[in-house]
MARSEDREN-332189 format. One line per 4 residues: number of its first residue (from 1); their letters; for each residue x, y, z of C-alpha. Coordinates in nm, 3 decimals, decimal comma, padded with zeros to 5 digits. Example, Ala and Ser with C-alpha at 12.3 -4.5 7.8 and 13.67 -1.06 7.14 Angstrom:
<nodes>
1> as> 01,230:-00,450:00,780 ~ 01,367:-00,106:00,714
</nodes>
This chain:
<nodes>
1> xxxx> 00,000:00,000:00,000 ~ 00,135:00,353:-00,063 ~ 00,203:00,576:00,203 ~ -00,085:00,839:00,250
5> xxxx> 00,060:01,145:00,291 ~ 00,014:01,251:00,715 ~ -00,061:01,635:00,595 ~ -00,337:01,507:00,374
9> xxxx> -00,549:01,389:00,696 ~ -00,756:01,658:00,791 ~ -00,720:01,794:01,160 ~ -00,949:01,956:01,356
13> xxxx> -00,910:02,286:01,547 ~ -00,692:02,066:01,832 ~ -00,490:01,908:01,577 ~ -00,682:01,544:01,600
17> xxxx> -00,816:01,363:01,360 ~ -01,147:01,196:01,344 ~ -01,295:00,913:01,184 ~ -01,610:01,076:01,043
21> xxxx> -01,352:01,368:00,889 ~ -01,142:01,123:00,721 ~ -01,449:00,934:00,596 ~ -01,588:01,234:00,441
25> xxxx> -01,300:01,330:00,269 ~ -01,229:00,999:00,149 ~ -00,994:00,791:00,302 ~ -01,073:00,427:00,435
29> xxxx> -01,021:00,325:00,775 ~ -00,775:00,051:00,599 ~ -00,529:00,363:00,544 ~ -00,556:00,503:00,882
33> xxxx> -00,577:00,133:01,017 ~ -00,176:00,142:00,832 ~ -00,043:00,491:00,935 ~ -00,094:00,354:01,292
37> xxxx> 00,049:00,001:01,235 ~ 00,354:00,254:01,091 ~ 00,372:00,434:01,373 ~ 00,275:00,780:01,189
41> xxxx> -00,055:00,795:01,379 ~ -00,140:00,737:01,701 ~ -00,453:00,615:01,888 ~ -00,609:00,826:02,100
45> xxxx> -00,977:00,722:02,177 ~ -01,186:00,504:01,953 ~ -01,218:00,696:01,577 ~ -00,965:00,993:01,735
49> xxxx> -00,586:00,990:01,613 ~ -00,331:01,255:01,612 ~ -00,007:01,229:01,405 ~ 00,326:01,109:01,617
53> xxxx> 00,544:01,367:01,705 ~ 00,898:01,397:01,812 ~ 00,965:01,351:02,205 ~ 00,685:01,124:02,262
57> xxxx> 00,905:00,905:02,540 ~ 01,039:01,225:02,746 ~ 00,805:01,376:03,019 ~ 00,679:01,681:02,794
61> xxxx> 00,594:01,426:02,516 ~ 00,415:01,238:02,765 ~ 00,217:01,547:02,909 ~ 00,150:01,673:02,529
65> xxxx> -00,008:01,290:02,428 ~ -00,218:01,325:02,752 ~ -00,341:01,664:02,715 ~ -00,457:01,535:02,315
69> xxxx> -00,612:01,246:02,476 ~ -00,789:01,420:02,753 ~ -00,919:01,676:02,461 ~ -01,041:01,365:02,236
73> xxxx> -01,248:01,190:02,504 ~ -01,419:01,538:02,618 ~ -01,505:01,635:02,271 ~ -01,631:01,305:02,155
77> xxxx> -02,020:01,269:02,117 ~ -02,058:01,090:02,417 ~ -01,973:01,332:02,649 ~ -01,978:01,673:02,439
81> xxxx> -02,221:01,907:02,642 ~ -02,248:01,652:02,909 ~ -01,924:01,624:03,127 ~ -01,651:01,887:03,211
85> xxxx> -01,283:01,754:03,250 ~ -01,165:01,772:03,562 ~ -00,849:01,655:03,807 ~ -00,572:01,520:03,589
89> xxxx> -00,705:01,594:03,305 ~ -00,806:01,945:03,344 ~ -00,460:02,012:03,459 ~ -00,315:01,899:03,165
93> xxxx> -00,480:02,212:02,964 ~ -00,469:02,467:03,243 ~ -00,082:02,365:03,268 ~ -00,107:02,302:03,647
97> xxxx> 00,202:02,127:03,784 ~ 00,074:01,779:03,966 ~ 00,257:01,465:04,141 ~ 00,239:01,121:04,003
101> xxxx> -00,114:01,223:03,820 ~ -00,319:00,942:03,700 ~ -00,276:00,958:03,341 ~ -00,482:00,580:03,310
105> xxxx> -00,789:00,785:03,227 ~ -00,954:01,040:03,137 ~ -01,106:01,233:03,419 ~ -01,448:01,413:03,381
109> xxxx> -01,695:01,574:03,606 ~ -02,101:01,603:03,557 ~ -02,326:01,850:03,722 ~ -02,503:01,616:03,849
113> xxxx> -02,440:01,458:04,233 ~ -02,457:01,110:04,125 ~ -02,393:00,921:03,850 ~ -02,019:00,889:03,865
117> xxxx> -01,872:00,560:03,700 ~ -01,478:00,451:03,569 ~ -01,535:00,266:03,227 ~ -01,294:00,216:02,964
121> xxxx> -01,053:00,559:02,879 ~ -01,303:00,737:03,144 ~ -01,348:00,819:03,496 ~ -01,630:01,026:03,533
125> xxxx> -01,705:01,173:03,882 ~ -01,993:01,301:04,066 ~ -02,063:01,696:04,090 ~ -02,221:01,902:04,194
129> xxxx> -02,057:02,117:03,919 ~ -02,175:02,483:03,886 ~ -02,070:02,717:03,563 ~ -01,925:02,945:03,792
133> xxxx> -01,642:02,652:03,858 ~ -01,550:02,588:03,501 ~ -01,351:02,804:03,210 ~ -01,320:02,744:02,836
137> xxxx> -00,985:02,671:02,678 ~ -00,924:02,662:02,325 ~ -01,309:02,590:02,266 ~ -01,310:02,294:02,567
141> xxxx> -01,476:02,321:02,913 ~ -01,234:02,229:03,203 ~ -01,269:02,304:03,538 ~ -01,096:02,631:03,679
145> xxxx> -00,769:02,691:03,801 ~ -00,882:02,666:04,172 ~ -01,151:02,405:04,131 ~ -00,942:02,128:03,972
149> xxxx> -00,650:02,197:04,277 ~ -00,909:02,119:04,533 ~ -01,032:01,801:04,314 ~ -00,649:01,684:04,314
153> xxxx> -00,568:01,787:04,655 ~ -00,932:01,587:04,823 ~ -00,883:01,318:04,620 ~ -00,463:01,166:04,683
157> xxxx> -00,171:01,203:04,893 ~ -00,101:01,511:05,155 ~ 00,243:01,493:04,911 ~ 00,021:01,569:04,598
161> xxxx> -00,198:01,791:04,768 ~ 00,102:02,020:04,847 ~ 00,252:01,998:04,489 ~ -00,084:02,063:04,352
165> xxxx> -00,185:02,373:04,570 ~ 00,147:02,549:04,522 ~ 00,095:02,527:04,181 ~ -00,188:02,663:04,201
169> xxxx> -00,128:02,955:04,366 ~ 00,184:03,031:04,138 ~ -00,052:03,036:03,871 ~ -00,266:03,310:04,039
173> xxxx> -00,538:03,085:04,177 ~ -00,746:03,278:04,475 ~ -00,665:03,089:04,821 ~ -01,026:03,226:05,010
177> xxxx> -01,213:03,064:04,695 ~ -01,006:02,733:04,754 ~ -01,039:02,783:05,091 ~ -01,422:02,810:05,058
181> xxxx> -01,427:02,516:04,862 ~ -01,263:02,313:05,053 ~ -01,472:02,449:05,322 ~ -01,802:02,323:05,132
185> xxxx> -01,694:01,965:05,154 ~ -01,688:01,908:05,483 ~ -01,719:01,541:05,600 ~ -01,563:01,430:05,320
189> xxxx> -01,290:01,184:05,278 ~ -00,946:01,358:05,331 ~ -01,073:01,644:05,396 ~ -00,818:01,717:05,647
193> xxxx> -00,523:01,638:05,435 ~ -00,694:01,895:05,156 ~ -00,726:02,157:05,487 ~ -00,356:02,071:05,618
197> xxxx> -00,218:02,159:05,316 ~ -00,385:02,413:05,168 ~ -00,307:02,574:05,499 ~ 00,101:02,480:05,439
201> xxxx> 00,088:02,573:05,049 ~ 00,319:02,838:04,916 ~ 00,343:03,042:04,577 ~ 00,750:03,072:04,641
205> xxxx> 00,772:02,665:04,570 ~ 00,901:02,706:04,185 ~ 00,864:02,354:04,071 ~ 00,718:02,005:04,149
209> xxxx> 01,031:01,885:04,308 ~ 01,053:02,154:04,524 ~ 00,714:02,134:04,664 ~ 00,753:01,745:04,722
213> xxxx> 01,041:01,806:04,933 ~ 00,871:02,066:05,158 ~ 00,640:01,811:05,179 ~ 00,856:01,562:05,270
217> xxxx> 01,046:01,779:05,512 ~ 00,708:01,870:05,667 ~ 00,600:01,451:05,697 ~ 00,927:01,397:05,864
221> xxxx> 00,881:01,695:06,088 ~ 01,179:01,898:05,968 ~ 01,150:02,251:06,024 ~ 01,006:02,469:05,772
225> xxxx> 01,285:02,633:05,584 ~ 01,260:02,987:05,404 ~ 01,182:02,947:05,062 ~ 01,388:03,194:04,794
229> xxxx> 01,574:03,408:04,998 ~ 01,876:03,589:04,800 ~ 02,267:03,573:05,013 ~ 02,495:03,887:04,914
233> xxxx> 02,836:03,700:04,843 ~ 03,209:03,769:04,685 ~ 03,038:03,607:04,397 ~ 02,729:03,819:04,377
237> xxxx> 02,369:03,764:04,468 ~ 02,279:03,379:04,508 ~ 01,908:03,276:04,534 ~ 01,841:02,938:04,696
241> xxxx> 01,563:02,722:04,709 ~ 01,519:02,675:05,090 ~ 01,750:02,762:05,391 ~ 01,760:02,723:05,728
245> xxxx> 01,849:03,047:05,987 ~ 02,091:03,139:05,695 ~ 02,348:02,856:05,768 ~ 02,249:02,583:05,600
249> xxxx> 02,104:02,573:05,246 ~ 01,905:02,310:05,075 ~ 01,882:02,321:04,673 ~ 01,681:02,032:04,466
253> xxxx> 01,863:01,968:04,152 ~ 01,542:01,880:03,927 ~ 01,587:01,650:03,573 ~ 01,663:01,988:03,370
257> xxxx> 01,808:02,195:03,595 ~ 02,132:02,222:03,447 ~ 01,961:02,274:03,108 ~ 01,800:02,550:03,172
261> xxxx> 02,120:02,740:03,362 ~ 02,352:02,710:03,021 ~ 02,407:03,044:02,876 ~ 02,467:03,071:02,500
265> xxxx> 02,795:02,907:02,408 ~ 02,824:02,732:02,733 ~ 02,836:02,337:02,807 ~ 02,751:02,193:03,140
269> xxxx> 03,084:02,179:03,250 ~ 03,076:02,530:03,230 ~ 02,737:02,526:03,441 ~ 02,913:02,273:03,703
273> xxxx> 03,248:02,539:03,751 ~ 03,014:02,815:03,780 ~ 02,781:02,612:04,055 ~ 03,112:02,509:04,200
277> xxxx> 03,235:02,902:04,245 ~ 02,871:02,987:04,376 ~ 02,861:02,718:04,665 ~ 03,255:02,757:04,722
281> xxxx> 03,121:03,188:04,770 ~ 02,861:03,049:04,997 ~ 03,122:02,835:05,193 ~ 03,312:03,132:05,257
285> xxxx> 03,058:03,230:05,528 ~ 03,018:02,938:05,684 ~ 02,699:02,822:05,490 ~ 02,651:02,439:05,451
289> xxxx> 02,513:02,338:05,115 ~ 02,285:02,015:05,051 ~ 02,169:01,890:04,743 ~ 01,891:01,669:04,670
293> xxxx> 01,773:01,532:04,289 ~ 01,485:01,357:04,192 ~ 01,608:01,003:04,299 ~ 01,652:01,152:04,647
297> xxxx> 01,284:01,224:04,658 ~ 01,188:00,888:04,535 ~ 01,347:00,754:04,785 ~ 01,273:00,879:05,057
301> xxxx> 01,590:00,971:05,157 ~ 01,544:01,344:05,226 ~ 01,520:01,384:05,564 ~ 01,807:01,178:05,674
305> xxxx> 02,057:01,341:05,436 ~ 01,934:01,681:05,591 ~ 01,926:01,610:05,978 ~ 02,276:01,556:06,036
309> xxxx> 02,380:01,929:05,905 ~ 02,025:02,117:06,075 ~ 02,147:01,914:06,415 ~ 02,466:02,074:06,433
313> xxxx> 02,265:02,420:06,421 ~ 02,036:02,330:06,644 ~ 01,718:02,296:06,483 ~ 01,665:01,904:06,544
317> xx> 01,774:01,639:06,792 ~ 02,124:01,476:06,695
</nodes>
């Protein structure tokens, strides 16, 4: 068979393409059945494909799939009109930072208070859902920005509640109307992690990594460090992510952190001698540095690399 041209399928406003499009234009489901044997189209709900894309094993290629998938199931006829995406999958198009989200499904909300099933590439859950708790993006009703935090944040970890809410409010979500939702639900399952946290969320957490390890720190009952403060050195102003009575300073090295610090015509060596000079500046005043990555996290190893160095300050029990 001869290879049908990808830019010849014709893509809806999201970029997907649907069975009844390629039907009326023409092409059998025989040539679309081959584009995704050949890897040049993939599967995203029953009659919804979108063409492959470069990336697709890295986290953003990962987030971008979900985010088309999420789009396909809440556009399809069956639940056009009907249900609102919500949790994960709302996320995915407001661009709100989460922990471990459950990418298995598709998550959706209806207005109604019952009714709420998992089935297939959908998990539906109950409302109540009111307009006034859902926005439109690029032509497809999610749930807002402080909604779907509270969703996340009643419905996992106190870990991913953190992450979640700090998120949040970096994107400019309104902590009384959180805090009135969460309010509204009282009774509920985990309703005191969603209240424990939202109480302990923070704007100043930059990233998912960072947030997890406040988290961490707080689970383990290591005191709350200051987030972002800036230290005048011989090397010039230095930022860090948390620190602790200005002696000891905790940064978390996150998967493309190094990435994003190389300057035009710079390697990551380069990066590494300049991080080198900054914590060797830092050193100079007696300032302890810790570093933490990813693995660290995963792990669980946080607290125990960071009680030896906060004991000899003072702040917990040798």
């Amino acid at each position: 068979m001869i290879e049908f041209p990808i830019d010849r399928f014709p893509a809806d406003r999201h970029g997907l393409i649907r069975r009844e499009a390629t039907l009326r234009v023409g092409i059998a489901d025989d040539v679309v059945n081959a584009a995704v044997r050949r890897g040049r189209l993939l599967r995203l709900a029953p009659g919804v494909w979108v063409p492959a894309f470069p990336g697709l094993e890295d986290a953003d290629g990962v987030d971008r799939l979900y985010r088309y998938r999420s789009i396909a199931v809440a556009t399809s006829a069956r639940d056009r009109g009907v249900s609102t995406l919500s949790h994960f999958s709302a996320a995915a198009l407001l661009g709100l930072d989460t922990l471990h989200p459950d990418r298995e499904r598709v998550h959706l909300t209806k207005s109604t208070a019952r009714g709420g099933f998992v089935r297939g590439l959908r998990h539906v859950h109950n409302g109540p859902l009111t307009p006034a708790e859902t926005v439109e993006i690029d032509g497809v009703v999610v749930t807002r920005l402080e909604r779907t935090a509270v969703d996340i944040a009643m419905a996992g970890s106190f870990e991913q509640a953190i992450v979640v809410l700090d998120a949040a409010l970096r994107l400019g979500a309104d902590p009384a109307v959180m805090t009135a939702m969460v309010d509204a639900r009282a009774g509920t399952p985990n309703i005191g992690v969603a209240r424990r946290a939202l109480s302990l969320a923070d704007a100043r957490s930059e990233s998912v990594g960072e947030s997890w390890s406040r988290a961490q720190m707080i689970e383990a009952g290591i005191p709350l460090p200051r987030l972002q403060h800036t230290f005048e050195t011989s090397y010039g102003d230095i930022r860090s992510d948390f620190d602790w009575d200005g002696l000891v300073i905790g940064e978390f090295d996150g998967m493309h952190k190094y990435d994003k610090l190389i300057r035009d015509g710079e390697t990551v060596r380069d990066v590494l001698i300049r991080e080198k000079r900054r914590e060797g500046a830092l050193a100079e005043q007696g300032i302890v540095v810790i570093r933490w990555t990813w693995s660290t996290l995963e792990r669980r190893e946080l607290a125990q690399i960071l009680r030896p160095s906060l004991a000899r300050i003072g702040l917990v029990a040798a």
